[in-house]
N, CA, C and O atoms as a DFTB+ gen file, in Angstrom:
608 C
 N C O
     1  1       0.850      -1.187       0.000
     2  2       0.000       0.000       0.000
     3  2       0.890       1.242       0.000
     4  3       1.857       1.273       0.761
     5  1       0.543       2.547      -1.032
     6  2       1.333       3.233      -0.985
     7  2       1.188       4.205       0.406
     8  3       0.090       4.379       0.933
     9  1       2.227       4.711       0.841
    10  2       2.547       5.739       1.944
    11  2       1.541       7.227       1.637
    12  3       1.810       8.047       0.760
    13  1       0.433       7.312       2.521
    14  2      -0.179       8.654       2.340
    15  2       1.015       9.708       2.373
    16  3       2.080       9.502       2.954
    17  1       0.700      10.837       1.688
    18  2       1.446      11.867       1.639
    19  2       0.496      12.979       2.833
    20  3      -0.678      12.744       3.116
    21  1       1.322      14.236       3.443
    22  2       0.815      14.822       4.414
    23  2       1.457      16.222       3.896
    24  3       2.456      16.147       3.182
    25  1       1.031      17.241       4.162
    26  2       2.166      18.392       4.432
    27  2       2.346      18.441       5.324
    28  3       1.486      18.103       6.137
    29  1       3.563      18.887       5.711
    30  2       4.654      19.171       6.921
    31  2       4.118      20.266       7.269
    32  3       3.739      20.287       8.440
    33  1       3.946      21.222       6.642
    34  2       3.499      22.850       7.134
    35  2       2.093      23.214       6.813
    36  3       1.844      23.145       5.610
    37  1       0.911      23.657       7.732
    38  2      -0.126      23.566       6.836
    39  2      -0.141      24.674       5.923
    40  3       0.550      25.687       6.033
    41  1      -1.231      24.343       4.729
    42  2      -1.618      25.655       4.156
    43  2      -1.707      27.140       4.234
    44  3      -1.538      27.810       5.252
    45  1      -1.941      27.500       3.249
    46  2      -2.228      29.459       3.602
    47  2      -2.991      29.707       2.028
    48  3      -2.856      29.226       0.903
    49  1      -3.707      30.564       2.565
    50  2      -4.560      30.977       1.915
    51  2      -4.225      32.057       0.703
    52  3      -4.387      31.936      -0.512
    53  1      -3.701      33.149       1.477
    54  2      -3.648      34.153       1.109
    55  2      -1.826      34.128       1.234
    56  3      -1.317      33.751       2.289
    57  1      -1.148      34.470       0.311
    58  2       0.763      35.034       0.691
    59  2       1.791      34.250       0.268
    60  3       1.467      33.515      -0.665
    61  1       2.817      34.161       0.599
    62  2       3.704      33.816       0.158
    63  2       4.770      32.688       0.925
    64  3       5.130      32.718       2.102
    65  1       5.041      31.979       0.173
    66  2       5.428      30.602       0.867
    67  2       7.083      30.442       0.588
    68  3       7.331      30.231      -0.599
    69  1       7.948      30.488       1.240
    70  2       9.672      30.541       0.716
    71  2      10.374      29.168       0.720
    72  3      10.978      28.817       1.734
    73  1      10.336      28.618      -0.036
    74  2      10.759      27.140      -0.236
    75  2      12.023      26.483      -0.804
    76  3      12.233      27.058      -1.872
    77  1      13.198      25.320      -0.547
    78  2      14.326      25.047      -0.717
    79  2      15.427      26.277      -0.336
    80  3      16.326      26.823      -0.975
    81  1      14.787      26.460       1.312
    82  2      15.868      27.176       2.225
    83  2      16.842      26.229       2.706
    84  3      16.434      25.397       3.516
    85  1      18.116      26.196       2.343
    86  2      18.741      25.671       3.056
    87  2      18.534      25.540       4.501
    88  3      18.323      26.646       4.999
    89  1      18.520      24.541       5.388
    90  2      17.988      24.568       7.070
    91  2      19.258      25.474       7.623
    92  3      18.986      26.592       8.060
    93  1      20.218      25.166       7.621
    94  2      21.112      25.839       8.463
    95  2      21.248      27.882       8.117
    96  3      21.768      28.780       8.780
    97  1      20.470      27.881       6.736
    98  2      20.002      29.361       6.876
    99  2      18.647      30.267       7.384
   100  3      18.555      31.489       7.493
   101  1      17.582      29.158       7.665
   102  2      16.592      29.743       8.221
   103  2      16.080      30.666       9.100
   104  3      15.003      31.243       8.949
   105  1      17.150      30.872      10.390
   106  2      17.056      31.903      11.022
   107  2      17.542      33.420      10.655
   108  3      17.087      34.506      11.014
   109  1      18.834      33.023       9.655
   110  2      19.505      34.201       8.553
   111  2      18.457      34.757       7.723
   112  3      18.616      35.942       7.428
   113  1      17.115      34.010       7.148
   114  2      16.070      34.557       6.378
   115  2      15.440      34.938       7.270
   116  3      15.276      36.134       7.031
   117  1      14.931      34.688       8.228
   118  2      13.818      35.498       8.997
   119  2      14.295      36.703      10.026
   120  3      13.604      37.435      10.734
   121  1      15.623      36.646       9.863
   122  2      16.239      38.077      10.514
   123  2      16.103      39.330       9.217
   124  3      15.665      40.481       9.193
   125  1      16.794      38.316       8.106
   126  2      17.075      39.774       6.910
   127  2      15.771      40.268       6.611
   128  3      15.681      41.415       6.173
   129  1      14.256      39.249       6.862
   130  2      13.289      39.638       6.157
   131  2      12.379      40.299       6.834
   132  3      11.242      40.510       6.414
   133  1      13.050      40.857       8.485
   134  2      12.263      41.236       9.710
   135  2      10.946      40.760       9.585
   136  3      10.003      41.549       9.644
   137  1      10.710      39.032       9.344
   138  2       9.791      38.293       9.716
   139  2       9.200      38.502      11.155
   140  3       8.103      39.016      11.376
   141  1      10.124      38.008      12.159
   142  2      10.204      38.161      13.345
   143  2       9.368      38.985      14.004
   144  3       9.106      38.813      15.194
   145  1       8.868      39.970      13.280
   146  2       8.351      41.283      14.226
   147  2       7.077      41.272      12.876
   148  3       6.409      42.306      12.862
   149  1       6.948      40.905      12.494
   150  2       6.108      40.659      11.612
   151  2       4.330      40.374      12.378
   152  3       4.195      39.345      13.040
   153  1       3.266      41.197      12.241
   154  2       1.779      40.830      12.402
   155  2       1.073      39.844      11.809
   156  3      -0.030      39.492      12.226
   157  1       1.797      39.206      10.553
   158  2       1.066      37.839       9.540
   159  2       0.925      36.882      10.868
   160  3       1.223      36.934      12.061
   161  1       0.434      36.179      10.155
   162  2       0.707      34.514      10.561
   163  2       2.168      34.110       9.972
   164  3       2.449      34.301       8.789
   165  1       2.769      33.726      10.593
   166  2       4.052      32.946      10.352
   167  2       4.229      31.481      10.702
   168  3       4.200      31.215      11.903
   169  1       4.426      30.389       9.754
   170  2       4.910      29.186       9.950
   171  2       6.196      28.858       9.655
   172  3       6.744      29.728       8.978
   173  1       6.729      28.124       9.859
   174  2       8.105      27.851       9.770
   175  2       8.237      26.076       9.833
   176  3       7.750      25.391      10.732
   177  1       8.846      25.662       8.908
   178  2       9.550      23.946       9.052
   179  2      10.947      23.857       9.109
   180  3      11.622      24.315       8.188
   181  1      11.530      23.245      10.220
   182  2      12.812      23.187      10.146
   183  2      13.408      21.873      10.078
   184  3      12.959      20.908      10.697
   185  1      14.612      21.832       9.182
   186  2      15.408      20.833       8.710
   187  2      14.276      19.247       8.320
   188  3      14.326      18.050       8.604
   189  1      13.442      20.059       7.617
   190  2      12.726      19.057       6.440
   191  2      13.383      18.230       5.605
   192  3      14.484      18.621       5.219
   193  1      12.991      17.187       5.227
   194  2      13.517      16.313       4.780
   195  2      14.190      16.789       2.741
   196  3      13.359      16.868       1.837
   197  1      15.268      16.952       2.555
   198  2      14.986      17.538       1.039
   199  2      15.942      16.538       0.126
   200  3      17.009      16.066       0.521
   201  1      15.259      16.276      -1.364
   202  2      16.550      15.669      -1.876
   203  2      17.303      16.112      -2.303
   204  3      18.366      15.538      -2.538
   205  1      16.972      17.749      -2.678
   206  2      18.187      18.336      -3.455
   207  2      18.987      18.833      -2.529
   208  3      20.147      18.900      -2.937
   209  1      18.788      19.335      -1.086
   210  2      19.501      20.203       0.055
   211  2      19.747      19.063       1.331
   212  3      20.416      19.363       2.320
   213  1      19.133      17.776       1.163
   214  2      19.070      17.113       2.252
   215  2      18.449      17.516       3.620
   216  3      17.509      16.875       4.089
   217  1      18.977      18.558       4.231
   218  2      17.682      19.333       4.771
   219  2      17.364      20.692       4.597
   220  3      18.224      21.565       4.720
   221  1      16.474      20.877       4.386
   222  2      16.111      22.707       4.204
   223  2      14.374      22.914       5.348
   224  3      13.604      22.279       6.069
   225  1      14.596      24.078       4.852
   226  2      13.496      24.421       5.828
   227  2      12.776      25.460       4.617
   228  3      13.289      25.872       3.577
   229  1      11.283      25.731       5.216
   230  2      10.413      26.570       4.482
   231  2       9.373      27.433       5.615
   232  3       8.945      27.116       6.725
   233  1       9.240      28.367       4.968
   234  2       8.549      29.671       5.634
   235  2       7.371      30.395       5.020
   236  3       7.475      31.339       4.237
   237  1       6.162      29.826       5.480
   238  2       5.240      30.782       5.397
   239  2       4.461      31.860       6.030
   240  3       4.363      31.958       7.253
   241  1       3.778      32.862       4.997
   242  2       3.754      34.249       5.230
   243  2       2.567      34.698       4.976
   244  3       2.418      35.289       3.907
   245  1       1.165      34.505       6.077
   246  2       0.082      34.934       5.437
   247  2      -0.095      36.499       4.976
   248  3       0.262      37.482       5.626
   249  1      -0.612      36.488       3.939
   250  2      -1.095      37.857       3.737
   251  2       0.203      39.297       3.515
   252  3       0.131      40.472       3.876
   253  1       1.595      38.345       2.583
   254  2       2.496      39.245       2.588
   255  2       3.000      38.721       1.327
   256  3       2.912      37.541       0.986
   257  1       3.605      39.791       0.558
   258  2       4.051      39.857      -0.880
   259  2       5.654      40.399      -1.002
   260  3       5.975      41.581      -1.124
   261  1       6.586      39.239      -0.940
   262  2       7.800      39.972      -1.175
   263  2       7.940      41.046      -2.235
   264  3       7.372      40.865      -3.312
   265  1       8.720      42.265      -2.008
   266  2       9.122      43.160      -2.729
   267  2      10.550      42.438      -3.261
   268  3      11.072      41.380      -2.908
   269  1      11.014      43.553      -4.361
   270  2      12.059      42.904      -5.243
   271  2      13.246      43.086      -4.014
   272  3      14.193      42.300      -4.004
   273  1      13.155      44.005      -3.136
   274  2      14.761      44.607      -2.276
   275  2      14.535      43.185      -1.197
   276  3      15.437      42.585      -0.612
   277  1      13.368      42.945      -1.162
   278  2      13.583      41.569      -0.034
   279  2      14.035      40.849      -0.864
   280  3      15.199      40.498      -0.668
   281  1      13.223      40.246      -2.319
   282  2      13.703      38.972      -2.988
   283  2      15.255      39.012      -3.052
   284  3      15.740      37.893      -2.881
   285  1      16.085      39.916      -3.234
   286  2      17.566      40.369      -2.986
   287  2      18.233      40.090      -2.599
   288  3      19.247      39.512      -2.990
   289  1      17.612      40.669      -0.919
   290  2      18.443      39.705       0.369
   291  2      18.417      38.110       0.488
   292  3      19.226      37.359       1.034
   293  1      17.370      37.866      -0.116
   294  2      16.713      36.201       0.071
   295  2      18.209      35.701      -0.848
   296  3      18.921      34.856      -0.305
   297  1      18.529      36.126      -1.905
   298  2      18.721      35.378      -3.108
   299  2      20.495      35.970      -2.010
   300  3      21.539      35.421      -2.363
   301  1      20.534      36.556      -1.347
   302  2      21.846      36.830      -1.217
   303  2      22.181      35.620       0.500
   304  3      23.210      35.169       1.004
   305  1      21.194      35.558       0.740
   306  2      21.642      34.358       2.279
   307  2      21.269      33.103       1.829
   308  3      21.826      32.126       2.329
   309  1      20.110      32.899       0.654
   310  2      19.510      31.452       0.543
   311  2      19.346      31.624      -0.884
   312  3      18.142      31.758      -1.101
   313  1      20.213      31.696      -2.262
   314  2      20.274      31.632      -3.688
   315  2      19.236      30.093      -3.621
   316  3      18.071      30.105      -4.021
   317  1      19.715      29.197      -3.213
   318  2      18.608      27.576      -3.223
   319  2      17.124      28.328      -3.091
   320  3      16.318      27.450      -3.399
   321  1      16.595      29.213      -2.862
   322  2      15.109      29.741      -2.150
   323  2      13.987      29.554      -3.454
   324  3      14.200      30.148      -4.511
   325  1      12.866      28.742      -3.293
   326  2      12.223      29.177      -4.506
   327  2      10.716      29.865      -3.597
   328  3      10.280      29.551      -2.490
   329  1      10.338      30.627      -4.339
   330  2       9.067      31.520      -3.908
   331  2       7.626      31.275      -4.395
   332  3       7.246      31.906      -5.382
   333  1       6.910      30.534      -3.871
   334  2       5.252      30.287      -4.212
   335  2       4.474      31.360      -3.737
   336  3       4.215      31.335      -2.533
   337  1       3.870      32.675      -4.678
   338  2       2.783      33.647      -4.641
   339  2       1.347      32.769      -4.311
   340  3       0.710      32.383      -5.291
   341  1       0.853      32.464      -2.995
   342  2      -0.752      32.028      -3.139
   343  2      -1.738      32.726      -2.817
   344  3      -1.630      33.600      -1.957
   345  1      -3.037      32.435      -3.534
   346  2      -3.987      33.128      -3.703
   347  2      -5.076      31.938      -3.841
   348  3      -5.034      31.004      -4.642
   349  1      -6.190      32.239      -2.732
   350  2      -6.962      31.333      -2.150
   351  2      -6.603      29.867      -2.353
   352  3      -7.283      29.033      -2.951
   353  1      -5.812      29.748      -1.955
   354  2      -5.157      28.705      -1.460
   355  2      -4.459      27.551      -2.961
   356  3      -4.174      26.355      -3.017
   357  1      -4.417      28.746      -4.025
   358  2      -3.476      28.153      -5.612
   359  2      -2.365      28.996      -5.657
   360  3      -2.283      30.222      -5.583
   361  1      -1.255      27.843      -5.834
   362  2      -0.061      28.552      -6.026
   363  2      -0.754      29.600      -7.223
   364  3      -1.834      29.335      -7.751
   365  1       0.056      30.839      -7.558
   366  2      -0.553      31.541      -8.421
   367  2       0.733      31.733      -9.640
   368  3       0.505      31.680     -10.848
   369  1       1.896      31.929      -9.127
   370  2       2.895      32.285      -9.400
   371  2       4.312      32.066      -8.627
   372  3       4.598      32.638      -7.575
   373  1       5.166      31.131      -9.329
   374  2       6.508      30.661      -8.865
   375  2       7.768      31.445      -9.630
   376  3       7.887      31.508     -10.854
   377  1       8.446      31.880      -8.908
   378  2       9.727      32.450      -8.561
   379  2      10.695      31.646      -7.902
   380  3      10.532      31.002      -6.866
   381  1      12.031      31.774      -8.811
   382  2      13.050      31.103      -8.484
   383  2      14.441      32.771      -8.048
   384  3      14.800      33.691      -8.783
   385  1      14.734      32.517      -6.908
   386  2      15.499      34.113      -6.396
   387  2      16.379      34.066      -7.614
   388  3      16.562      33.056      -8.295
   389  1      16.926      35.296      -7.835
   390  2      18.191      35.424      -8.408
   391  2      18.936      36.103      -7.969
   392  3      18.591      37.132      -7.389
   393  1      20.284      35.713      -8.117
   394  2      21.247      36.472      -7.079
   395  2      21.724      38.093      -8.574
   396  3      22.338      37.930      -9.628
   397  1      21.021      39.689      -7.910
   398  2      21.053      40.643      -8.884
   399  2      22.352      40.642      -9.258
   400  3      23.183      39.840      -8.833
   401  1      22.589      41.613     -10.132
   402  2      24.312      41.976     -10.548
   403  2      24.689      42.912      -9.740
   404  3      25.866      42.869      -9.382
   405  1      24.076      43.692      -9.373
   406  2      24.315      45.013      -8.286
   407  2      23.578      44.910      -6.995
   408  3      22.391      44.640      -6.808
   409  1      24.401      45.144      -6.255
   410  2      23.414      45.475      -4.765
   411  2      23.733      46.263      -3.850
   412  3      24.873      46.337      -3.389
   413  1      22.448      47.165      -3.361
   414  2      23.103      48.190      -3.245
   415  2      21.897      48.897      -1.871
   416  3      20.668      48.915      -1.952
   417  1      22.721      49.394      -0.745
   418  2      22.366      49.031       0.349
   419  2      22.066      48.268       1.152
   420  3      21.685      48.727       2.229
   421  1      22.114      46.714       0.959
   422  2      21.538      45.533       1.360
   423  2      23.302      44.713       2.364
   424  3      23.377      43.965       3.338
   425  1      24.023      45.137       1.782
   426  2      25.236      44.370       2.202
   427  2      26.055      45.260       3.158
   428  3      25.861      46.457       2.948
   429  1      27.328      44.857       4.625
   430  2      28.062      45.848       4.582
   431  2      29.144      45.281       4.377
   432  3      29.334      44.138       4.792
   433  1      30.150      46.024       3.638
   434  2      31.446      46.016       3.378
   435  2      32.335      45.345       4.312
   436  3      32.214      45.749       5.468
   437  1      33.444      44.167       4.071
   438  2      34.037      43.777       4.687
   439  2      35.426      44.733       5.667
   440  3      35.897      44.587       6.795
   441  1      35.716      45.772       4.451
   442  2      36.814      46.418       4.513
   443  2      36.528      47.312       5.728
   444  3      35.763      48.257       5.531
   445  1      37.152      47.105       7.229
   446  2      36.899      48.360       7.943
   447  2      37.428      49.578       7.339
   448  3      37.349      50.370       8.278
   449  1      37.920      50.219       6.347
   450  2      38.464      51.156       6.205
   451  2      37.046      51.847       4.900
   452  3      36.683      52.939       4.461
   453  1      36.730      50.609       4.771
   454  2      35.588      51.247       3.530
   455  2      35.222      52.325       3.475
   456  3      35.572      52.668       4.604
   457  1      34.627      53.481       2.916
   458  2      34.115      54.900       3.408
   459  2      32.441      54.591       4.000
   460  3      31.704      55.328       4.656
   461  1      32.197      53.076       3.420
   462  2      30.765      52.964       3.772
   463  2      31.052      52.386       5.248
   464  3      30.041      52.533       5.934
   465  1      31.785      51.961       5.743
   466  2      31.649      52.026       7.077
   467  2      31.709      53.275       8.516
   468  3      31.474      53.139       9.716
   469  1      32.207      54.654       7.547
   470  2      32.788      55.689       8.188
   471  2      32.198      56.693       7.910
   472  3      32.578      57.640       8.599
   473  1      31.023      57.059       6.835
   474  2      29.987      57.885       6.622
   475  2      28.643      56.985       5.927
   476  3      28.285      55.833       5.681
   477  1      28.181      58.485       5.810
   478  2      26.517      57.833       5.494
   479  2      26.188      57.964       3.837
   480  3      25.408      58.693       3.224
   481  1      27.343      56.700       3.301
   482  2      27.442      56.224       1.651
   483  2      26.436      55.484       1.867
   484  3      26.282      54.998       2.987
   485  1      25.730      55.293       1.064
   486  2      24.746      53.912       0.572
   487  2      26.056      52.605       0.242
   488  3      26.957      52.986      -0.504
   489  1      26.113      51.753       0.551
   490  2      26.888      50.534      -0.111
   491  2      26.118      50.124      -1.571
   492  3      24.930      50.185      -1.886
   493  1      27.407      49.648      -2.380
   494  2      27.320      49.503      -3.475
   495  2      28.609      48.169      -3.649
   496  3      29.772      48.129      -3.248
   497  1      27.581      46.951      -4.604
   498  2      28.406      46.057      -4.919
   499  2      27.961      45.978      -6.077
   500  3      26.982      46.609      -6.475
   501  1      28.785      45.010      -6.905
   502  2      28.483      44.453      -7.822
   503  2      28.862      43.335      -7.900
   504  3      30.042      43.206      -7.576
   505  1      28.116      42.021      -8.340
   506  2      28.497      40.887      -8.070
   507  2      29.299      39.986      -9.405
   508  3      29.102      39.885     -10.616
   509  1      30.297      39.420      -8.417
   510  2      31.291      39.024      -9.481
   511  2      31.168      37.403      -9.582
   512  3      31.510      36.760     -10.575
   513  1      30.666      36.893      -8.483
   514  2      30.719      35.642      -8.548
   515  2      29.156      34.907      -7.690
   516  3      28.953      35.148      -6.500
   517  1      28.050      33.903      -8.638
   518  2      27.290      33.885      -8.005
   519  2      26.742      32.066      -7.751
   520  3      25.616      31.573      -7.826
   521  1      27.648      31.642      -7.540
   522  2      28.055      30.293      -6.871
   523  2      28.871      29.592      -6.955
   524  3      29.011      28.591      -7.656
   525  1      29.928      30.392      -5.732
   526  2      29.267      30.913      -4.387
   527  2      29.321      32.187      -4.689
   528  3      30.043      32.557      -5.614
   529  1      28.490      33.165      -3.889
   530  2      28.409      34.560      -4.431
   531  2      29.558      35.086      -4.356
   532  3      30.515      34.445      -3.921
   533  1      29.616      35.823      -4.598
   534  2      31.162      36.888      -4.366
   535  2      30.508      38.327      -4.445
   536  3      29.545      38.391      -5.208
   537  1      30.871      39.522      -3.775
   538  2      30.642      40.859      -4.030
   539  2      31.749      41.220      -3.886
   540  3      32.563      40.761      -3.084
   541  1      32.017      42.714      -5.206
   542  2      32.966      43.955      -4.966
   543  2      32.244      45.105      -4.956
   544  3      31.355      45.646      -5.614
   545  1      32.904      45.298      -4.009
   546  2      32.732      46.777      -3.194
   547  2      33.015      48.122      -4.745
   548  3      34.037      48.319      -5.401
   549  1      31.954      48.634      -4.827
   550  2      32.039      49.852      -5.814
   551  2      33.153      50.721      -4.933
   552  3      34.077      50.850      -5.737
   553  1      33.519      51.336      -3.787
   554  2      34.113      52.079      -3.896
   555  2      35.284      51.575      -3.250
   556  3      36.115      52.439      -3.530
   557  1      36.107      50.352      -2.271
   558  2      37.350      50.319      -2.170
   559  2      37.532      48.829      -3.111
   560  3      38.601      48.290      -2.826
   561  1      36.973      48.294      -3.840
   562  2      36.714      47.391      -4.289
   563  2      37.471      46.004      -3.765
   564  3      38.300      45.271      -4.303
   565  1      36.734      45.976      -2.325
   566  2      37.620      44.712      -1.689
   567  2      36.422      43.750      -2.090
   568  3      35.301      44.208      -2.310
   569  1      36.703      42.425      -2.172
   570  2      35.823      41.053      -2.317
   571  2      35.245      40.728      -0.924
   572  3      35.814      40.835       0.162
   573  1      33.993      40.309      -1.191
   574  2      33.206      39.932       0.079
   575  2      32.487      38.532      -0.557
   576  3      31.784      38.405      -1.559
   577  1      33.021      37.389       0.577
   578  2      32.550      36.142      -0.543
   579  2      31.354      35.726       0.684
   580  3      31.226      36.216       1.806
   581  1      30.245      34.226      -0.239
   582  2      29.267      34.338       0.691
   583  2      29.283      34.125       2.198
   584  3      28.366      34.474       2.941
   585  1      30.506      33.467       2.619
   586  2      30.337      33.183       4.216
   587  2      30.430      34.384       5.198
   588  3      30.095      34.421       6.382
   589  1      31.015      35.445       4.346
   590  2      31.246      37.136       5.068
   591  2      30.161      38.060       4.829
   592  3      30.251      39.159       5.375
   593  1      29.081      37.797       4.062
   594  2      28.283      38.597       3.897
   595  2      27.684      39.396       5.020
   596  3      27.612      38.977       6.175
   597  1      27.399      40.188       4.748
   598  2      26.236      40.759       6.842
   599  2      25.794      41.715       5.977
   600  3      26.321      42.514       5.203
   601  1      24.125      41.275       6.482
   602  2      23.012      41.870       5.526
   603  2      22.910      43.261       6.450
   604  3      22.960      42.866       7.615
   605  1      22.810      44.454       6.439
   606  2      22.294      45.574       7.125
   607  2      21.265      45.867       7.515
   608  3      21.107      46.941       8.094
C-alpha cells in the first residue's frame, strides 16, 4: 500500500510561501526579512527532509508579498530559495530568487576602512561571482565572498 502523503506545514490561503531554504540558513532569512516582528501569521519547518539540500526548511507568510529589495536579500543568504505567490489557497505564481548583478544598500562592506563604514554612503556592490556569491565593493573594491556577507 502506498505511503499517504501529508504536508509538513499547513496551508495558507492568502501570501507567500519561501521554499528550498537551506535549514542551516533559516534563522539568517527570517532576521534579513524582519519576519520576526512581523503581524502575519508565520509558519516555519525546520530541517525538512529535502533531496536536493538534504535538509532545508520553508517559511510561510500569510497575507504578505515579497518586494524585489527583499527577494535580494533572500537570493543573497539562501540563492537555493524558490518563492510560491498564493492566492486562495493556488499557487498563483513561482519564482526562483536570483542572485542581482548590483546590490546596493543591502550588504556591509568587509573592509573596515571602507568609506561605507565611516559615513553615510549607501553601499554599493556588484556581483562578481554567483556560486558561491562573491561581491565587490564599488568604492574600495575589496571582495566579500558568501560566508562574510552581513546583511544591514
Amino acid at each position: 500500500m502506498a505511503a499517504k502523503k501529508e504536508l509538513q506545514v499547513s496551508a495558507v490561503e492568502n501570501g507567500t510561501v519561501i521554499d528550498h531554504i537551506p535549514a542551516n540558513k533559516l534563522f539568517d532569512v527570517i532576521n534579513i526579512l524582519g519576519i520576526q516582528s512581523s503581524e502575519n501569521t508565520v509558519t516555519f519547518g525546520y530541517n525538512l527532509n529535502s533531496a536536493k539540500l538534504g535538509k532545508k526548511a520553508i517559511i510561510k507568510i500569510s497575507e504578505k508579498f515579497l518586494c524585489d529589495e527583499e527577494i535580494n536579500k533572500l537570493a543573497l543568504v539562501a540563492p537555493t530559495a524558490k518563492i510560491n505567490i498564493i492566492k486562495d489557497f493556488e499557487v498563483v505564481e513561482k519564482k526562483t530568487v536570483q542572485v542581482p548583478e548590483h546590490v546596493e544598500g543591502i550588504v556591509r562592506c568587509v573592509n573596515p576602512k571602507c568609506i561605507t563604514n565611516h559615513q553615510k554612503v549607501r553601499t554599493k556592490f556588484e556581483v562578481v561571482g554567483a556560486s558561491p556569491i562573491v561581491l565587490k565593493c564599488h568604492y574600495c573594491e575589496k571582495l566579500t565572498d558568501q560566508e562574510h556577507i552581513q546583511i544591514i
